[in-house]
N, C-alpha and C positions, 0 to 999 in steps of 0.2 A: 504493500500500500504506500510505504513512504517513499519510494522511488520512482509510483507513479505517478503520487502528488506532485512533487519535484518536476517531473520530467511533464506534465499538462501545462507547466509555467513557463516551460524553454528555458530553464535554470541548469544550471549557472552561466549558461549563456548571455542570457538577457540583464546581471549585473555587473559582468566582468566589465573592469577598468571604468566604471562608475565612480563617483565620490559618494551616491545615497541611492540604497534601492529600499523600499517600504512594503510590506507587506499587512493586509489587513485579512482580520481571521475572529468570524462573527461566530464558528460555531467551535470553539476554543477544547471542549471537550477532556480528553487526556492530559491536556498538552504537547502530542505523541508529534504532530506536525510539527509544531516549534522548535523542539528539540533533534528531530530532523532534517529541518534545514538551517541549523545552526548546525549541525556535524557535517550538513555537505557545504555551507558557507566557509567552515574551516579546515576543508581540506581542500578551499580551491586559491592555488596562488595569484590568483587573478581576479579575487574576489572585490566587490567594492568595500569604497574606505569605510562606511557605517551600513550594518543593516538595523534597518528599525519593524520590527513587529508587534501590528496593534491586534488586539486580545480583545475580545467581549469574553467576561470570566464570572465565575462566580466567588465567592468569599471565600470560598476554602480550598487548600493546594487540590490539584488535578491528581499529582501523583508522587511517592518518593525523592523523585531526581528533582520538584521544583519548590518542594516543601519547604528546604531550606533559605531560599531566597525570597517566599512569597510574603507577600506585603502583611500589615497590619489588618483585621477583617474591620476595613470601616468603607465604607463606599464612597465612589470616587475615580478620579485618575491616578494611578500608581506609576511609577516608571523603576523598573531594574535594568541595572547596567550591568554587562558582559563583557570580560575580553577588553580590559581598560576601555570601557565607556566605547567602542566601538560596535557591540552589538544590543540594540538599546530594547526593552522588552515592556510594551504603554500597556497595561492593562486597566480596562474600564469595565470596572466593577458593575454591574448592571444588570438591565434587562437588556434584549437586540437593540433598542429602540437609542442605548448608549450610542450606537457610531454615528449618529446622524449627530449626537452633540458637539464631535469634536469637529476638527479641522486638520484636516493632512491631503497630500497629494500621495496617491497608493496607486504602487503599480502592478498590485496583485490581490489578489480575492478570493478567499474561500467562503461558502456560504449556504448554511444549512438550509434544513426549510423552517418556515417564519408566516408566522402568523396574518403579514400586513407586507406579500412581495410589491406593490407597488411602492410604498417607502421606502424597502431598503434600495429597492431600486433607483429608485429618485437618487437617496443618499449616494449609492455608488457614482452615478453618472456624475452629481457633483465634487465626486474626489478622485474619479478617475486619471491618469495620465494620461497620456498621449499613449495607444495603443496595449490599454492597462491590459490584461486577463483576466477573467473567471474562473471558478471551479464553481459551478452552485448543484443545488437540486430542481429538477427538471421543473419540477413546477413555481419554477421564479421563469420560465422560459419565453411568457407572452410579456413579463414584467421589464423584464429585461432590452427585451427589441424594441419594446415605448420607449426604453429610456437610451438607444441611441447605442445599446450593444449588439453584435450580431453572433450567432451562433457558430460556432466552427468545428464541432463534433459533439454527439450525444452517445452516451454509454451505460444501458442500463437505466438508473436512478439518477444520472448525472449528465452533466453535460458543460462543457469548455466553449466560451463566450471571449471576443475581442470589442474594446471599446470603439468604434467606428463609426460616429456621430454623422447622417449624413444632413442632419440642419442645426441650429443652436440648441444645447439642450440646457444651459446654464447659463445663469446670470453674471456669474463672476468664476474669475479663474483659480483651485485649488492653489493653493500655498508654491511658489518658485523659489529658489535662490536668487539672491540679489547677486548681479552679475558684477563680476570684480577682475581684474586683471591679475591685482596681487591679494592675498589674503590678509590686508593690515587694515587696524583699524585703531583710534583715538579714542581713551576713555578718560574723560573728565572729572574727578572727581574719585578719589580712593580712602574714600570709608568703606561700610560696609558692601552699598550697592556696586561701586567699582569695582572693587579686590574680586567679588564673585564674581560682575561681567567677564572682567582680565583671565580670572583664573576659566572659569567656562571655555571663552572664546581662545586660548591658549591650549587647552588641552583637543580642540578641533584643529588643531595646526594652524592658530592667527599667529602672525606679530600684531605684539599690541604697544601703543607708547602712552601711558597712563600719566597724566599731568595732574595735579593739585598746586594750591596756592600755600601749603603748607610744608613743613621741613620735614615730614613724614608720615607713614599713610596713619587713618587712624586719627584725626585729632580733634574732630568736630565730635556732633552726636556718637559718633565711633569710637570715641577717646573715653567713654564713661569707666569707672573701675571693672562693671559687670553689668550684665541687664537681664532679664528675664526672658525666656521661649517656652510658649504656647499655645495651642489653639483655644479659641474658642466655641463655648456652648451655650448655645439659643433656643429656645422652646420652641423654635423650626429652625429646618433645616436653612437656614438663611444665605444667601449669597457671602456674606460677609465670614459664616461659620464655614463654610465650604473653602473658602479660598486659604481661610488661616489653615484649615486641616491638610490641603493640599500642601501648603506653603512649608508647616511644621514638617510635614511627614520626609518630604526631601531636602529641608535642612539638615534633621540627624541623619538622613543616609550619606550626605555628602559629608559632616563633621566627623561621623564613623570611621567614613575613608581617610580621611586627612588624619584622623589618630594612628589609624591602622598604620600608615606611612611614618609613622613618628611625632606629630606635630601632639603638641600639649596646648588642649585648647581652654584649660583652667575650666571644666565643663561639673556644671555638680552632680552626682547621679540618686539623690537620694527623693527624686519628683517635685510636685510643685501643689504648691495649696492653693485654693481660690476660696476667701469666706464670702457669702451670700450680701447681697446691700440688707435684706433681711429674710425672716423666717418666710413669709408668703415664697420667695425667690427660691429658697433653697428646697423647699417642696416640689416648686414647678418644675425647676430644673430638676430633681431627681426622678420625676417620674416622663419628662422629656428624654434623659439620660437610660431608663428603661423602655420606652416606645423607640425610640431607633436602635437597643439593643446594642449600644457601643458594647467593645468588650471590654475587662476592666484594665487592661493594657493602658488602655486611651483613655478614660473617666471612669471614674465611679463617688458617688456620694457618697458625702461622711454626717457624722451628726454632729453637735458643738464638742460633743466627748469623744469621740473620731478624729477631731482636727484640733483639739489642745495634745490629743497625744501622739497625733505625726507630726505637728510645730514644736512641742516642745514649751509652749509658752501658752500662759490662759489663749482663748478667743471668745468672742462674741457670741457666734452662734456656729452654724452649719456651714457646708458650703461642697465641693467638689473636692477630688483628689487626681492631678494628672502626673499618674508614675513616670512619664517621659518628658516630664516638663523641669524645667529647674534653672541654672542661671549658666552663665558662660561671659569671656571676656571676649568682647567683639575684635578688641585687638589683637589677640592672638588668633579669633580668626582669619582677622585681615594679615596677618605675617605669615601664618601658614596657606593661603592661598597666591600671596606673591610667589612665594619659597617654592610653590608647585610650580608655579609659571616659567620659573628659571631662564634660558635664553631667550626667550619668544617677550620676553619683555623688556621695555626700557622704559623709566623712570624719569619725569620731570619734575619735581620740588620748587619748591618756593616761586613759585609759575603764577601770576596770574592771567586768568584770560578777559582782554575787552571783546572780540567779538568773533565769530564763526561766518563763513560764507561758503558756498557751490558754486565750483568751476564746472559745473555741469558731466563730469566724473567723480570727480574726488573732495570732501569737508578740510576746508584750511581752517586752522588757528592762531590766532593771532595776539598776541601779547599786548600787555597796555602802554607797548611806544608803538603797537601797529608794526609789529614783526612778524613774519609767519613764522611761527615754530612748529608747525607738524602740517602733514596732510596727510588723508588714507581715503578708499572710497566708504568708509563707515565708522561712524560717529557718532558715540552713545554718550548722552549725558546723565551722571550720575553724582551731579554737584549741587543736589537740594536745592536750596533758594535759588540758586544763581541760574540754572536750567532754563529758567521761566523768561529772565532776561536776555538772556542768549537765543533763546529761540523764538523769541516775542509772542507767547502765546496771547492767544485770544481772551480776554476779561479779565488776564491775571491771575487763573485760579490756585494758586498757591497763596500761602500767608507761615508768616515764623510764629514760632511759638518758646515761648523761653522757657526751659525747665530749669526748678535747681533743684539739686540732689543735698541730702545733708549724712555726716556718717560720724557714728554713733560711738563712742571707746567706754568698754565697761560701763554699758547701760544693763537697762532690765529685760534687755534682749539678748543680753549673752548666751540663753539655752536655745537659741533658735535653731533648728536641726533645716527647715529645709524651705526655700524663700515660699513668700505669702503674699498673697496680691489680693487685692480686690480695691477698696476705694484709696487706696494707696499699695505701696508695698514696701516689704521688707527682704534684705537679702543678706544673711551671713556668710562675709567675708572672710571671717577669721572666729577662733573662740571667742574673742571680745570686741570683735569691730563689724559694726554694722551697717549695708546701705539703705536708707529708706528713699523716700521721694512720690513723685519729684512735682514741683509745683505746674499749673497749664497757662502760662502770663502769652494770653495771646495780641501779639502785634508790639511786644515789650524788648525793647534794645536792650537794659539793661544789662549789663555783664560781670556786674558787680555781686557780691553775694550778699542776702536780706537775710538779718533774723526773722522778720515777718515771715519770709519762705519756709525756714526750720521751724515756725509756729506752726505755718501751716502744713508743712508735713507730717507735725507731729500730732496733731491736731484732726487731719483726717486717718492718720492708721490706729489711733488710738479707739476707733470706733472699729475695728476690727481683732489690735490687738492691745486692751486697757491697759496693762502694766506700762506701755511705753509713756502712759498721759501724766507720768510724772517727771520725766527729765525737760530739763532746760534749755533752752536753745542757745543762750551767752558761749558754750565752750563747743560748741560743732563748727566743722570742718565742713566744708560743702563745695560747689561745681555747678558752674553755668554751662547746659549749653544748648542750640536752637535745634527745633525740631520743623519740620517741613509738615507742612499739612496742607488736603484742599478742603473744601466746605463738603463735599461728602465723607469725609474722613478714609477713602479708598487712596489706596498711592496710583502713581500714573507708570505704567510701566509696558512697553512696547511701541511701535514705530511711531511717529510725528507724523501728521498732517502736515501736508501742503499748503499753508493757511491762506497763501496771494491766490493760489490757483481755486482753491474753495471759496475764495469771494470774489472771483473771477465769474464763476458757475451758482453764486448763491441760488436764483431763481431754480435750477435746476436741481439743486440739495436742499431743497425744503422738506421733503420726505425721505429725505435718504437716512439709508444704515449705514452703520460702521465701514463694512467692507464698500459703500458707495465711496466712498471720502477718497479725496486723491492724496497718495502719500509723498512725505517728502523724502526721494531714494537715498538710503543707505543713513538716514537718520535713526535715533533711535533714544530713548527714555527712561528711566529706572531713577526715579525719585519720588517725594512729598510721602516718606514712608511713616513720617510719625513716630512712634512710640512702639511699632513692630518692625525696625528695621531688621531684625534677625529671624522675624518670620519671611517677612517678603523675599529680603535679599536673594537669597539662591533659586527662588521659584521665579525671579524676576530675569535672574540673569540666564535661568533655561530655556524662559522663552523668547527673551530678545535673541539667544545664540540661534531657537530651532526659525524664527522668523526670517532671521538673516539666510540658514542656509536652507530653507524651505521643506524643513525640515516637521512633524508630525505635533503639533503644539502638545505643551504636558499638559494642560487643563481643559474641560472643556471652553467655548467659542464662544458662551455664553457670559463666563466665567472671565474671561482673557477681555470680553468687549465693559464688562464691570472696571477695569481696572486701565482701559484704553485711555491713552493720553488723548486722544483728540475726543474724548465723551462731551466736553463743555464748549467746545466748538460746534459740536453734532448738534446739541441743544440751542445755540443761539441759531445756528440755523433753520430749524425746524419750528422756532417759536417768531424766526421773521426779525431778528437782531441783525445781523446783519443782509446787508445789500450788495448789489455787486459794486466791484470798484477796481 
């Protein structure tokens, strides 16, 4: 069977000497196919550089051989990586009805039978490639020929399909590589969201020349002692709770890796606490927490007598427990993913940029005497505030937000076993030193540090955790520093709008989607993360990496157009804000 699978696809023929061949596989079953053409992908010297295989899967491993690698049982898009990151394995937890969510260009198709063949049909024609294949069940076979494939052999229960559209069958074209001469690219900006862009796009074979206006990476919102990573949980499944989930889940695989190779990412492993705003909350959410049936890997509630004894210290009331949550120091993330990137990188410091332009191939940059210090054909900015002025977005939608952070020496938190969030947070550093914070002073330059601020930090965790309500703020130590936010509180992360050519055409994008919007080539986005820059970062920089090479997005479509930079353009357009010009 696995050889005839193989050999219905013209394989290994039809990937050799490729950079990306895709395969999608709705009736995932075993696994027994996957793992089949991953033993004939490596045994062929002439294989392409990445294969990527998407999965419609259920929650629980297929079989022994994938038990060990299989995800967390929480639903969603998953991604494992093979074969140092060259054989990429997206599985979408779901029902069939998952492939139509995502977005990839596939140039291969297995596909069971299905409940609703005009759909998946549709779906395929819109992710097909340029003379993609099939393998389906015969009765997708009238479904199939509407949607612009033609049959090329039947066998039985089966039958072999070539895409061969003979009029338009889709509105927009599946996902491309953006076309490059050289594989380099300019990233702006190296806190958290850089260092992941850099490292990402480094281990795909970029050169990258990573610039900042600082003396080294790390020293804005990045620069904190430690910060907190988690997802979060909402009495629905909410856009906002889905993306943290995705977002967390391939943080720790990627931080895993980075240990595995050595790197100490000062990471704490003993979970993370969340107490309730109050008791009505902590109910709803526990029996939220039970109706989608997370497993207790990922959450489980506790009760006030639950969570004074995995903190370590009184609490208030109730609240959640996420064993995979806990703190970590963003700086030693960001040094251990330079440290990956090793040659493929080059470093600019103490660099500031006045302004970015298109020579119509290639993003120059330009220093503040109006020097070009770089060019490449892609250009991701990942410099918080300063993004916004650089690329002139449309209404502005970013704004700073000052936080300060205050830290604690032999307080009444010294027993703190394992950080605690909720209307504030706490996080133990050390046996006797503690971070709390951090204040939300929005549109506040300040850089100074307030005892007001240590009141007010100490002042909101005390409602979570009382014994703190008795230290002082006169002898703390504390830390400014700005946070990027937009008025949806979502970050912006993936390609730029073409904003002169969209008000070129306004009358014509008054109704238009995401994928309408003209883009600006080989631009790119990963900021306004807020206060989850360690959730976002790595899921940000997977999907700038798979947009650029046209590669199978990690989330779904739905999911990636939540978090799209050009969302607040799309809006003024569609509400009649702008005009043409």
């Amino acid at each position: 069977m696995s050889s005839a699978f193989i050999a219905v696809h013209d394989l290994p023929a039809r990937w050799r000497n490729r950079h990306l061949f895709t395969f999608a596989d709705t009736d995932f079953g075993d696994g027994a196919r996957f793992l089949s053409l991953l033993r004939c992908w490596r045994a062929d010297d002439a294989r392409c550089d990445r294969l990527h295989y998407i999965a419609i899967a259920g929650l629980t491993p297929p079989c022994d051989e994938l038990a060990a690698i299989w995800p967390m049982r929480v639903p969603g898009v998953h991604r494992i990586e093979l074969d140092a990151g060259r054989v990429v394995l997206t599985l979408a937890i779901g029902d069939e009805d998952m492939l139509s969510r995502l977005w990839a260009r596939v140039d291969a198709f297995h596909v069971g039978a299905c409940a609703d063949p005009k759909r998946i049909a549709k779906t395929m024609a819109r992710f097909a490639a340029d003379h993609a294949t099939v393998s389906a069940d015969v009765s997708l076979e009238g479904a199939l020929r509407a949607s612009g494939f033609e049959s090329v052999s039947t066998d039985n229960d089966r039958l072999v399909a070539r895409f061969a559209p003979r009029w338009r069958v889709r509105r927009h074209e599946p996902p491309i590589a953006h076309e490059v001469k050289t594989r380099e690219a300019i990233v702006i900006g190296a806190g958290l969201a850089g260092c992941a862009v850099t490292s990402t796009l480094a281990e795909r074979g970029w050169k990258i020349t990573l610039i900042d206006r600082h003396n080294a990476p790390a020293r804005d919102a990045s620069g904190n002692p430690a910060g907190v990573f988690h997802p979060i949980v909402w009495r629905d499944d909410s856009i906002a709770a889905r993306l943290t989930r995705a977002g967390f889940l391939l943080a720790l695989d990627r931080w895993q890796a980075l240990e595995r190779a050595g790197h100490d990412l000062k990471r704490s492993r003993s979970g993370l606490l969340q107490i309730a705003d109050t008791n009505d909350d902590a109910e709803a959410l526990a029996q939220a927490i039970a109706r989608f049936d997370y497993p207790r890997e990922y959450v489980t509630p506790v009760s006030s007598d639950e969570a004074a004894r995995i903190a370590g210290v009184h609490v208030t009331r109730g609240g959640w427990f996420f064993p995979r949550g806990g703190a970590i120091s963003p700086a030693a993330i960001c040094a251990a993913q330079l440290a990956q990137s090793g040659d493929a990188l080059t470093t600019r410091m103490n660099t500031q940029i006045s302004r970015i332009a298109y020579d119509g191939t290639r993003w120059q940059v330009f220093d503040t005497s109006d020097v070009l210090i770089a060019q490449a054909p892609v250009l991701v900015l990942a410099n918080a505030h300063e993004a916004q002025r650089l690329a002139h977005l449309h209404g502005e939608p970013t704004r700073s937000v000052r936080g300060q952070l205050s830290l604690l020496d032999t307080s009444a938190l010294d027993g703190l076993r394992v950080p605690v969030i909720g209307e504030g947070y706490a996080l133990p550093l050390s046996a006797q030193r503690t971070l709390i914070g951090a204040t939300y002073d929005i549109d506040d330059p300040d850089r100074e540090i307030r005892d007001a601020g240590h009141i007010e930090n100490i002042e909101r965790l005390a409602n979570m955790l009382p014994d703190v309500a008795r230290e002082r703020a006169a002898s703390f130590e504390g830390r400014v520093a700005f946070r990027c936010v937009t008025s949806d509180r979502m970050p912006m992360i993936g390609q730029l709008a073409d904003e002169s050519l969209a008000r070129r055409d306004a009358a014509k994008l008054s109704g238009a989607w995401p994928l309408d919007l003209p883009r600006a080539p080989g631009l790119y986005g990963a900021f306004a993360f807020g206060s989850r820059g360690l959730v976002w970062a790595t899921l940000a920089a997977e999907l700038i990496a798979s947009q650029i090479e046209g590669a199978p997005w990690p989330i779904e479509r739905e999911l990636a157009e939540a978090i799209d930079p050009a969302r607040f353009l799309l809006r003024a357009l569609r509400h009649g804000e702008i005009t043409a010009s």
